[in-house]
N, C-alpha and C positions, 0 to 999 in steps of 0.2 A: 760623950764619946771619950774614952780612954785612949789616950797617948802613948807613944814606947821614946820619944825622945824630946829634947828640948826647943823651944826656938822656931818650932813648923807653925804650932796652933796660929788661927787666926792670918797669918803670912799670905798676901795673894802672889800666885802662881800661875804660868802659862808653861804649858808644856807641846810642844809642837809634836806632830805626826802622832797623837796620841789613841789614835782611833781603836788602836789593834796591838798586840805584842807588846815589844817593852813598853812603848809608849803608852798605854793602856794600862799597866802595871806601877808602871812609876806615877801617873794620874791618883789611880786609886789606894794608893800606898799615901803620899801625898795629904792627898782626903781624909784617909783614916787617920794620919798626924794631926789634922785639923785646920790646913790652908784651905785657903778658895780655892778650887783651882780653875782654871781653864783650860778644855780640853780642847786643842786644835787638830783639827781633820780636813782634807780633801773632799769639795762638795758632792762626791760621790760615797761616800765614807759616811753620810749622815744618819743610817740607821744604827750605825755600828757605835758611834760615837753618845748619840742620842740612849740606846739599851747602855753604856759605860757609866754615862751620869744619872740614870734611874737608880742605877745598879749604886752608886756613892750617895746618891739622896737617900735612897732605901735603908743605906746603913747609918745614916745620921748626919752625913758628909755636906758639903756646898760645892756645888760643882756647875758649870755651864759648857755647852757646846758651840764653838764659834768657829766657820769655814773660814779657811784662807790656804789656796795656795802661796806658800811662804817664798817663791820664786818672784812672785809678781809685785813688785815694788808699795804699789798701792791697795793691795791685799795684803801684805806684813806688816804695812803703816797703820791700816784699817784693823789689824789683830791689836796690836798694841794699844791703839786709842781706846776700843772697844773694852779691851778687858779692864784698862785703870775706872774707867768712866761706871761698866758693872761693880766691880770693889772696892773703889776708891782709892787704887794706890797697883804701886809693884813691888815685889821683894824678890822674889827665884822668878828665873827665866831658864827652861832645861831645854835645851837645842835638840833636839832627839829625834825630828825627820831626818828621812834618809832617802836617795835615789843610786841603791847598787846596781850600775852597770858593771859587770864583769865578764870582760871578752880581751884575748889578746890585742896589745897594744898596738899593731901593726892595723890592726882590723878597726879600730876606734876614727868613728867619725868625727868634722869638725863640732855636728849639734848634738852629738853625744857627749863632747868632751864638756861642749856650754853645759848641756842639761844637769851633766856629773855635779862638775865646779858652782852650776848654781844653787842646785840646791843643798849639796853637800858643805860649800864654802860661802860663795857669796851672801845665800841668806842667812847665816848665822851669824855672820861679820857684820851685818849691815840691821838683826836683831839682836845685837849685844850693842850696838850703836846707840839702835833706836829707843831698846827698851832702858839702857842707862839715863835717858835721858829723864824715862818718867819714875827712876828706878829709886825707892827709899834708899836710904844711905844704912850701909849696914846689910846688903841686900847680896846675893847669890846667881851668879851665873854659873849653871853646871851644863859644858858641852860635851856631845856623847861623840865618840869613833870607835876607834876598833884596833883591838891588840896586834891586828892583821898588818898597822903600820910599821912594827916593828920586826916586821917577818919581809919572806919576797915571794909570795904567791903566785904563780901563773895565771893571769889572767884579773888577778889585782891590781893594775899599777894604775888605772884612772881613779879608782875608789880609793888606794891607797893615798895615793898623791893630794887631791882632792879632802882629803879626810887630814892628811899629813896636815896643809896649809890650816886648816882649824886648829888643828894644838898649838901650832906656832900666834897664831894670831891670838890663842885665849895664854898662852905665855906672857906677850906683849903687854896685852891689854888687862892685863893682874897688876902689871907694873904702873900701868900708868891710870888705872882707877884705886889704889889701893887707899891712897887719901883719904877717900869716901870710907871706908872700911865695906868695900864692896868687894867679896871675893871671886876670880874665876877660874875655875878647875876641868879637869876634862876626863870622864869617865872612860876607857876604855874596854869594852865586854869580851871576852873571849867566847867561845860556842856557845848559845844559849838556846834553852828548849822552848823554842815559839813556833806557830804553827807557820811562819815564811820559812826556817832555820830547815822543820820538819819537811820543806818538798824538794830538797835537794837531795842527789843519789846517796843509797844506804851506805855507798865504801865510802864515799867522803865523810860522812859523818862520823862514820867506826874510824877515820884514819886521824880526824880531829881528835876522839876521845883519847886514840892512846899517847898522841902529846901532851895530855896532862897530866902532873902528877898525879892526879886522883884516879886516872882512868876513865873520866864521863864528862858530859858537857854540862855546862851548869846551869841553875833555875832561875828564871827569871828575880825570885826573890833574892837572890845572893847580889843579882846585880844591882837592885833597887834598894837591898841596904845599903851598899856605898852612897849612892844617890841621895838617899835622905839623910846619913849624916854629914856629906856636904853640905846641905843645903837647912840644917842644923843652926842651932848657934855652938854648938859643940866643936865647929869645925872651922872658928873663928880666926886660927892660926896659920888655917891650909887655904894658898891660894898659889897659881900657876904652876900648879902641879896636873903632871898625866898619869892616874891611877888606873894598872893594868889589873882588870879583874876576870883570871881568866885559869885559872885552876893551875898555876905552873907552868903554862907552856912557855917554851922560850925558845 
């Protein structure tokens, strides 16, 4: 299998929410680098996940599919064991589930606000924890939000907020894993064409396109290039940084 960068082959890798869309993109981008990877999905998610890692075996790739709700304490711990114990080790951990509730804030429930913060925050907090533990030195945590944090959307401020606390938290914790020469960065995507992005109404997405400089929302590949040259050895210098990739908007 031919490589386009350095530093991936061979790397094991867990990417959460990876069933579908980005997370399905950055899997198999990943693969084609040359890591293990492990694909995590929603026990409901198993056909989807299952056709993803065919789909990276068929092209040469090593790939496996492992459920866990990343909410559930002993379902994230049970991901982590599981993947070093398949590959024998950790190096990239990409935080890439997501739970967008987006509803005015006035309207937001107590167990919506949990559901937001948990899987939005706390499970990434507590799998940059867990996975550093089993995590080679020299190893990659890239967590994903959204350029949206830097805006003030109607109807964003639990996702925003919720997402917010992840960059600060992977800010932190650059500073106090960097010893290790263990980087952690935080990808943030601007509009991107995936089929969740696709069933939201046509004015909102034409009114996103024209805040970009380019005029269009952008392709999943543009987002998973940044992605894998974090998680490069390329990108050996870059750590507690939030990279907005989102076509100009501002």
């Amino acid at each position: 299998m031919s490589t386009t960068i350095d530093g991936v082959a061979e790397k094991v890798a867990i990417v959460t929410g990876a069933a579908t869309g980005l997370g399905a993109a950055i899997a198999a981008r990943l693969a084609a680098e040359g890591a293990h990877v492990v694909v995590n999905h929603l026990p409901h998610q198993q056909d989807q996940a299952d056709e993803l890692v065919r789909s990276i075996i068929d092209a040469g790739g090593q790939a496996v599919a492992l459920a866990a709700d990343i909410a559930d304490t002993e379902q994230r711990d049970a991901l982590i064991d599981a993947a070093t114990q398949r590959f024998g080790g950790l190096d990239i951990l990409v935080n890439n589930a997501v739970l967008p509730v987006l509803k005015p804030m006035a309207e937001v429930t107590e167990e919506e606000f949990d559901a937001s913060f948990g899987v939005n925050a706390r499970a990434p907090f507590f799998l940059m924890q867990r996975a550093a533990e089993q995590m080679r030195d020299g190893g990659r945590i890239i967590n994903i939000s959204s350029h949206t944090t830097g805006l003030f959307f109607a109807r964003y401020g639990l996702y925003d907020g919720a997402k917010g606390a992840l960059e600060q938290f992977s800010r932190v914790f650059s500073r106090e894993i960097g010893h290790r020469g263990i980087t952690v960065n935080v990808v943030s995507p601007g509009p991107t064409d995936t089929p969740e992005f696709r069933t939201r109404p046509a004015e909102f997405i034409a009114s996103l396109e024209k805040m970009t400089a380019m005029g269009r929302i952008g392709r999943p590949d543009e987002i998973v290039n940044m992605i894998t040259f974090l998680a490069s050895s390329q990108a050996s210098w870059v750590t507690g940084q939030n990279i907005r990739v989102n076509g100009g908007v501002v």
